[in-house]
C-alpha positions in Angstrom: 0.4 176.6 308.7 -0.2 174.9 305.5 -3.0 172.5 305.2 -3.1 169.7 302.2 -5.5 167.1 301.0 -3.0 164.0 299.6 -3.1 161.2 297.9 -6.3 159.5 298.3 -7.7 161.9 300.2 -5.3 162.0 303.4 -5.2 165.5 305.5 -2.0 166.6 306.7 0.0 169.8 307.3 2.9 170.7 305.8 6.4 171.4 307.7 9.4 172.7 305.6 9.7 169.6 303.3 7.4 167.2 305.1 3.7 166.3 305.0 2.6 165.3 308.9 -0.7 163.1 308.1 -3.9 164.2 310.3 -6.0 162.0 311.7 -9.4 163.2 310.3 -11.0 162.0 307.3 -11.7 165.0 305.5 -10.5 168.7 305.5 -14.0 169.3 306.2 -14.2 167.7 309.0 -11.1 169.2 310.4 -12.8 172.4 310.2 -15.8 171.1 311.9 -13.6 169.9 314.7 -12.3 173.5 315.3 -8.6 171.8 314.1 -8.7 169.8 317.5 -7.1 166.5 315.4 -4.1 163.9 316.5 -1.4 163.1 314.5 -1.2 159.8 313.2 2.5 159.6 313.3 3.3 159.3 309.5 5.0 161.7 308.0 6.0 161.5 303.9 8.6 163.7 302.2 6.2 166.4 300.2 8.0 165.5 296.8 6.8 162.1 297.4 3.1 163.1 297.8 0.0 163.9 294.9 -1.3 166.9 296.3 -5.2 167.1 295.5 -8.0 170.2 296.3 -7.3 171.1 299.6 -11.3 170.7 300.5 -14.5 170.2 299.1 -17.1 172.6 301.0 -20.6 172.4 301.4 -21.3 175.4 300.2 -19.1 177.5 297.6 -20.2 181.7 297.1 -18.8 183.0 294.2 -18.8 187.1 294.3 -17.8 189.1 291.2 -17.3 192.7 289.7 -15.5 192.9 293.1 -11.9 194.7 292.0 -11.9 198.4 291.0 -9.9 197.5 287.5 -11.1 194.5 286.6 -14.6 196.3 287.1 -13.7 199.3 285.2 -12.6 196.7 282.0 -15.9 195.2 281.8 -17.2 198.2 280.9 -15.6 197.2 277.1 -17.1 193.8 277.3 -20.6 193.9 275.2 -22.4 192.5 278.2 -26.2 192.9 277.9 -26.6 193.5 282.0 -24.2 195.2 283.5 -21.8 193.2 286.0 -22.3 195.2 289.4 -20.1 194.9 292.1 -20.5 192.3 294.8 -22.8 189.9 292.7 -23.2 186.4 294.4 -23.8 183.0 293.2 -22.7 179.5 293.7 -20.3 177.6 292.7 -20.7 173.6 291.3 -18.6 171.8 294.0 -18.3 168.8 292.1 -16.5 171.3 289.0 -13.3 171.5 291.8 -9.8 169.8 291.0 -6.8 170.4 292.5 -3.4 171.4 291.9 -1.7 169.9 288.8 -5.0 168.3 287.5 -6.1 169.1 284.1 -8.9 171.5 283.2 -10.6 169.4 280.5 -11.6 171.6 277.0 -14.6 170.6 276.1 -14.9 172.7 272.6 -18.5 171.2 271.8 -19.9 173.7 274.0 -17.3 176.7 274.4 -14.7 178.5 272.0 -14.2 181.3 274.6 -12.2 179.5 277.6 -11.2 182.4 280.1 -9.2 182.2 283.5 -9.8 184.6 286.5 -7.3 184.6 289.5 -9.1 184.9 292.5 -8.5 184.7 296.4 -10.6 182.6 298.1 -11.5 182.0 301.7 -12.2 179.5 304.1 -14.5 179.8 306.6 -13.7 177.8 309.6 -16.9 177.7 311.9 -20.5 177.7 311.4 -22.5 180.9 311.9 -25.0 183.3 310.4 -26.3 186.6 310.5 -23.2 188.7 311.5 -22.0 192.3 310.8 -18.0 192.9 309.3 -16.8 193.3 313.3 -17.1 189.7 313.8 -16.0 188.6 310.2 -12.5 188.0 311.6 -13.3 185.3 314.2 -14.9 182.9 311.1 -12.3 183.0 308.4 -9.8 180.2 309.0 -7.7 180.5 306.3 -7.0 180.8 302.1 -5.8 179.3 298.8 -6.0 180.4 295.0 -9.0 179.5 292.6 -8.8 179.7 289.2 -12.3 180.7 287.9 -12.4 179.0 284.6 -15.4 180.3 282.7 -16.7 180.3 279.1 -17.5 183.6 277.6 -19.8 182.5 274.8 -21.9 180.7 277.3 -21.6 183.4 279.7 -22.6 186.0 277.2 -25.6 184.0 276.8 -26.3 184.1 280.1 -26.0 187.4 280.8 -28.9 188.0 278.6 -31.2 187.4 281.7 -29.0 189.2 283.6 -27.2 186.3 285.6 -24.6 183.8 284.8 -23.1 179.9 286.5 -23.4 177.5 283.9 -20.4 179.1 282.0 -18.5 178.9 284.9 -19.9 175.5 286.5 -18.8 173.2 283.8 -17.0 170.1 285.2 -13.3 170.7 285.8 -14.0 174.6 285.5 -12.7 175.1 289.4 -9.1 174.9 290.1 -8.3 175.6 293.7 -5.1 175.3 295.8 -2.7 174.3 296.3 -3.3 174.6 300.0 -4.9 176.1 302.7 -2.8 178.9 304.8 -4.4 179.5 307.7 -4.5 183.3 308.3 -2.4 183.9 311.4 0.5 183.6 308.4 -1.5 186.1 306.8 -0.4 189.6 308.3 -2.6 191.7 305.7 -5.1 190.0 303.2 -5.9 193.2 301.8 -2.3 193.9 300.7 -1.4 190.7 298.6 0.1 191.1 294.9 -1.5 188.3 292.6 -0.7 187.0 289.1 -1.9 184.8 286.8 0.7 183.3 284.1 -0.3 181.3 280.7 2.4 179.5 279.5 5.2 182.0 281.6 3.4 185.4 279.6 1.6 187.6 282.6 -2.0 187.7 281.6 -3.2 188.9 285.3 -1.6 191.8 287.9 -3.5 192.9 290.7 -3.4 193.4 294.4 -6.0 192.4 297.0 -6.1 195.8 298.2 -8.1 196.7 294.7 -11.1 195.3 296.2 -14.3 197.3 296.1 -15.8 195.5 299.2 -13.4 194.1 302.0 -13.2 190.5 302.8 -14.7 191.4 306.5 -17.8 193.0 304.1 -18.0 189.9 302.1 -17.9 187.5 304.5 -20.6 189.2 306.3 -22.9 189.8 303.7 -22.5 186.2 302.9 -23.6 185.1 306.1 -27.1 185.7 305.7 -27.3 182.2 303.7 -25.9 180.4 306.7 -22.2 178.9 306.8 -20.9 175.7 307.7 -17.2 175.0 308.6 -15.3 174.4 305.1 -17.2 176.6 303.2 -15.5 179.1 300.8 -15.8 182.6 299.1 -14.6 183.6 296.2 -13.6 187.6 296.5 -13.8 187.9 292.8 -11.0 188.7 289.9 -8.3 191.2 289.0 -7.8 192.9 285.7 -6.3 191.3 282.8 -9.3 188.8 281.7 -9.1 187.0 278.3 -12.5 188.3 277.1 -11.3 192.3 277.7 -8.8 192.5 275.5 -8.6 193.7 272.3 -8.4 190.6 270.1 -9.3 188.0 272.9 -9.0 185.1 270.5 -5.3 186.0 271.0 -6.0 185.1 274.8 -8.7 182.4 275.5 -7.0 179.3 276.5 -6.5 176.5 274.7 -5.2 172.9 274.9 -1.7 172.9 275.8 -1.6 175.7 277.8 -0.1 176.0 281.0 -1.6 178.5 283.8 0.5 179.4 287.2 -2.0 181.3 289.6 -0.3 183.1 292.0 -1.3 184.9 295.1 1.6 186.5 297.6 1.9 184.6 300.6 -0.6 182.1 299.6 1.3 180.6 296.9 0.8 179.1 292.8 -1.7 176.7 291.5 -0.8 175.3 288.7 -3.0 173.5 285.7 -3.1 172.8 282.3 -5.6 172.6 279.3 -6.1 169.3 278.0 -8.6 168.7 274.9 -12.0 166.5 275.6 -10.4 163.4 274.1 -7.8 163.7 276.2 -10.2 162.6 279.5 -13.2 161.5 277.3 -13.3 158.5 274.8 -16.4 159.7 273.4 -17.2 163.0 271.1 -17.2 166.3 272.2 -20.2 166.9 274.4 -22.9 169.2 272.6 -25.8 171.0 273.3 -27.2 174.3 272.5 -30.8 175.3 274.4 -30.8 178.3 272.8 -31.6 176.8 269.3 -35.2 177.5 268.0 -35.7 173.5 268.0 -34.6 172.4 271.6 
């Protein structure tokens, strides 16, 4: 099953061409219900919808350094710290648009604007402190993020060792374009993913590339306590902007067009829009690291 968020926030499920509306408020919320929702009766031809971000969670754990290649390339990347597997962080919930919406440039703070295609998942009941065995009974379903991120601010960053800002920045987390719910799912470890700028493959990888298994992750997460609707990231596949060898010839830029693509799952699609393009104002800009702030 594929769940949607539409419109102006209406849930509903999809069925071949069709959108059957929910009657719950949120996606949230339909989680919290354990998916026991009525119908309301409408049903809306999909074309005729605005698909938005499936959900908003509570919480939203980001893990990185998490596939063997894309671990391997970082190796190149003059990183002060070193990115070990598994690292965890949050995410900026109020960063997340949906599919089709516009990642907004904003080039006062950033010249380095990077993608990562990640699978993400949903967990679909509350629960804490549990080992990999029982990971299975909590994940509900998943959908494609997009983990936008600036690499100058990131390098920064990294100089203490962590990173979020670079990759909190408002309209930085694409995710979508729906939630499939994992009985449609046979394996989630054996799921091709690509990530496409403008039609050129930037990103090839395979969820089976993963250091630490989604049962792994999902329990190790636990310890902070889930509610239903959460997510977790399961981190990226090889292929990033910032590893290659002239990676100005790669960072994104206004105009571009990304497809993230995850077997099974499905694509997200966005686009790069410049800061005047949202804002009427100048570029936002601010540097803490200058010897006067």
């Amino acid at each position: 099953m594929k769940l949607v968020t539409f419109d102006e926030g209406r849930v509903g499920r999809i069925e071949g061409d069709t959108v059957v509306e929910l009657d719950v408020p949120t996606m949230r919320e339909y989680f919290e219900r354990g998916g026991d929702v009525a119908e309301t009766g409408v049903s809306l031809p999909l074309a005729e919808v605005t698909l938005r971000a499936p959900l908003v969670p509570k919480k939203f754990f980001h893990t990185a350094g998490n596939f063997t290649d894309h671990h391997k390339e970082l190796q190149a990347v003059d990183w002060s710290h070193p990115v070990h597997k598994g690292i965890v962080f949050f995410q900026n919930v109020d960063a997340i648009i949906g599919p089709d919406e516009a990642i907004v440039y904003p080039e006062g703070l950033t010249k380095e604007l990077d993608y990562e295609l990640e699978l993400a998942v949903v967990i679909g009941k509350s629960g804490k402190f549990f080992g990999p065995e029982e990971a299975e009974d909590y994940i509900a379903g998943y959908l494609v993020f997009n983990d936008i991120t600036a690499r100058d601010i990131q390098r920064r960053e990294m100089e203490s060792g962590v990173f979020s800002f670079s990759k909190a920045i408002d309209t930085f987390c694409p995710i979508g374009p729906w939630i499939v719910t994992k009985d449609e799912i046979a394996d989630p470890q054996s799921l091709a993913m690509e990530l496409r700028v403008n039609g050129e493959k930037r990103q090839s990888g395979n969820t089976a590339q993963m250091v630490l298994s989604l049962a792994h992750l999902v329990a190790y997460h636990s310890a902070q306590g889930y509610s239903a609707g959460d997510i977790i990231t399961t981190g990226t596949i090889s292929g990033v902007a910032a590893v290659q060898p002239n990676p100005f010839d790669f960072y994104l830029q206004p105009g571009d067009e990304i497809e993230a693509e995850i077997e099974g799952i499905g694509i997200l699609r966005n686009h790069v829009v410049p800061w005047s393009a949202a804002h009427d104002t100048e570029p936002y800009s601010i540097d803490l690291y200058s010897p006067t702030a």
